[in-house]
C-alpha positions in Angstrom: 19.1 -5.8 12.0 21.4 -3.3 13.3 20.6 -1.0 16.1 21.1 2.0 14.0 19.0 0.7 11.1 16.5 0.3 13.4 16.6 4.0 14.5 16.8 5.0 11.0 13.4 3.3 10.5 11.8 4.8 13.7 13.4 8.5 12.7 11.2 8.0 9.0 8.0 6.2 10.7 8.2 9.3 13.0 8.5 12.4 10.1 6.3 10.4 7.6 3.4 9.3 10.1 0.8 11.9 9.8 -0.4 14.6 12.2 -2.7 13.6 14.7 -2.7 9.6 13.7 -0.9 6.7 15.8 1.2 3.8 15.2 0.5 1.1 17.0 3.4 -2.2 16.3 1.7 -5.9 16.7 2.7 -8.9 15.3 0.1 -9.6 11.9 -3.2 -11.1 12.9 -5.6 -12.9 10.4 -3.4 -12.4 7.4 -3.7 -8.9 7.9 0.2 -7.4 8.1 -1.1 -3.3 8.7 -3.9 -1.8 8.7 -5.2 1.7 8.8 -8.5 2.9 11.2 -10.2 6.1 10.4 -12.0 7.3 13.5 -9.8 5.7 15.6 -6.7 7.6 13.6 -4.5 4.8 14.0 -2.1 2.8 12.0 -1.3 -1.2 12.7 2.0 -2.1 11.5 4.4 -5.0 12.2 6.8 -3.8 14.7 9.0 -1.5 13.3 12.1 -3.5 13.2 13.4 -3.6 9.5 12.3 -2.4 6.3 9.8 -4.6 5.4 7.8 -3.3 8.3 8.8 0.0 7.0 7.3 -0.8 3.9 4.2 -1.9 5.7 4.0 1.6 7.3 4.6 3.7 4.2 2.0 2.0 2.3 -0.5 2.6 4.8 0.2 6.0 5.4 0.4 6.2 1.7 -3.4 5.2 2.3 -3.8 7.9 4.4 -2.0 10.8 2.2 -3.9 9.9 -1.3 -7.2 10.0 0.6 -8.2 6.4 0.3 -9.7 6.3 4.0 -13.8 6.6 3.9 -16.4 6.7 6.7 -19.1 4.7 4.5 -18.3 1.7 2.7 -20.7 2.7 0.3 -18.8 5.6 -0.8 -19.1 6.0 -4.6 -17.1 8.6 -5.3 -13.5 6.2 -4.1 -11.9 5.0 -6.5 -11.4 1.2 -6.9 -9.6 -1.3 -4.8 -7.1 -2.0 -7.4 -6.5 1.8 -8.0 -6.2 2.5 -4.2 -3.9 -0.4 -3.7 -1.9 0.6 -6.9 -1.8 4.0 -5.7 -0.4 2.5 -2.1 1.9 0.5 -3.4 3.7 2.8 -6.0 4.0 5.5 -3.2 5.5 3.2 -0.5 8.0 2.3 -2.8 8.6 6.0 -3.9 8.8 7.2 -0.2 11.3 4.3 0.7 13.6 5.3 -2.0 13.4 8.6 -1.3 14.3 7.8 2.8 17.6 6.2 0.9 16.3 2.6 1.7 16.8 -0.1 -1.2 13.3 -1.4 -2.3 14.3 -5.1 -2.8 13.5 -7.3 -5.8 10.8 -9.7 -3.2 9.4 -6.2 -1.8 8.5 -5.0 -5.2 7.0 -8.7 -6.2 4.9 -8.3 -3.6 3.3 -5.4 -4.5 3.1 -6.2 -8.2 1.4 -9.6 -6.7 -1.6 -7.2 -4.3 -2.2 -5.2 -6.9 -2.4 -8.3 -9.7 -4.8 -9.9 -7.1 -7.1 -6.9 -7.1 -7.4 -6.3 -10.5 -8.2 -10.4 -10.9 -11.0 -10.0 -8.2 -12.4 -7.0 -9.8 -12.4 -8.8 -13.3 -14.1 -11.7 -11.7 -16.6 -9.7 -10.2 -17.0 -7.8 -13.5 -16.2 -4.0 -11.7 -13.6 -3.9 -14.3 -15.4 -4.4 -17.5 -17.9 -2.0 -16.2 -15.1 0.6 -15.1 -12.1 -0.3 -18.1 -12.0 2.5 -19.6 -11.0 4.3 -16.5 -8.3 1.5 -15.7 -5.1 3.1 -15.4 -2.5 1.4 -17.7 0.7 2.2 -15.4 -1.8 -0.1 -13.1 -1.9 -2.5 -15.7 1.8 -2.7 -16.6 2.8 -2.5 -12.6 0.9 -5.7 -12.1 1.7 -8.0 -15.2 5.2 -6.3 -16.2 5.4 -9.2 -18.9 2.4 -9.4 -20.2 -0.1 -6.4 -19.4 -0.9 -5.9 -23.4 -3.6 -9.0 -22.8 -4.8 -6.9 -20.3 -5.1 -3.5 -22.1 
């Protein structure tokens, strides 16, 4: 990666990174590639050394900016995984294009592929049925671009 790529990256982690919240860079642990801590108002990300740690960022912060964060996991009233995720996702790759970065083919598989997986657990654990008619179909159609009409 070239230095001034880099700097580009840093320049948009530092204007997009919300007021009064921290990024702290560490190489993924457990799986888990960024993460976002309410109290502690900071944001894990890979270290900020090319765009798909950029893209890391941005969706977190995306978490952030849409609300998703809640003190109790017990909160009702937030929406559902897949919708946050969704939500996340869709906003991450907004913001990058938008920062004049080019959201490659494998960055946007991978999203379609988190937010797939969510919708699968939710079925499996029958939150969907119970919630379908409140499933957003750009979800839907984000997640199985080929076949999302067996999902609807």
């Amino acid at each position: 990666m070239s230095p001034q790529v880099e700097q580009r990256i840093r320049d948009v982690a530092r204007r997009r990174t919300p007021r009064g919240w921290s990024v702290i860079e560490r190489k993924p642990r457990n799986d888990t590639i960024g993460m976002v801590k309410l109290r502690s108002r900071v944001i894990y990300v890979p270290p900020l050394v090319d765009e798909d740690a950029l893209f890391v960022l941005l969706h977190e912060i995306a978490h952030i900016e849409n609300r998703h964060l809640v003190d109790n996991a017990r909160d009702y009233d937030a929406p559902p995984c897949w919708q946050m995720e969704f939500e996340a996702e869709t906003w991450a790759i907004a913001a990058m294009r938008a920062e004049g970065f080019i959201v490659r083919h494998d960055m946007v598989a991978a999203a379609r592929l988190n937010v797939r997986h969510r919708l699968q657990e939710a079925a499996a654990t029958a939150q969907l049925e119970r919630d379908l008619e409140k499933v957003d179909p750009a979800a839907i159609k984000f997640a199985f671009p080929r076949d999302w009409r067996d999902w609807a």
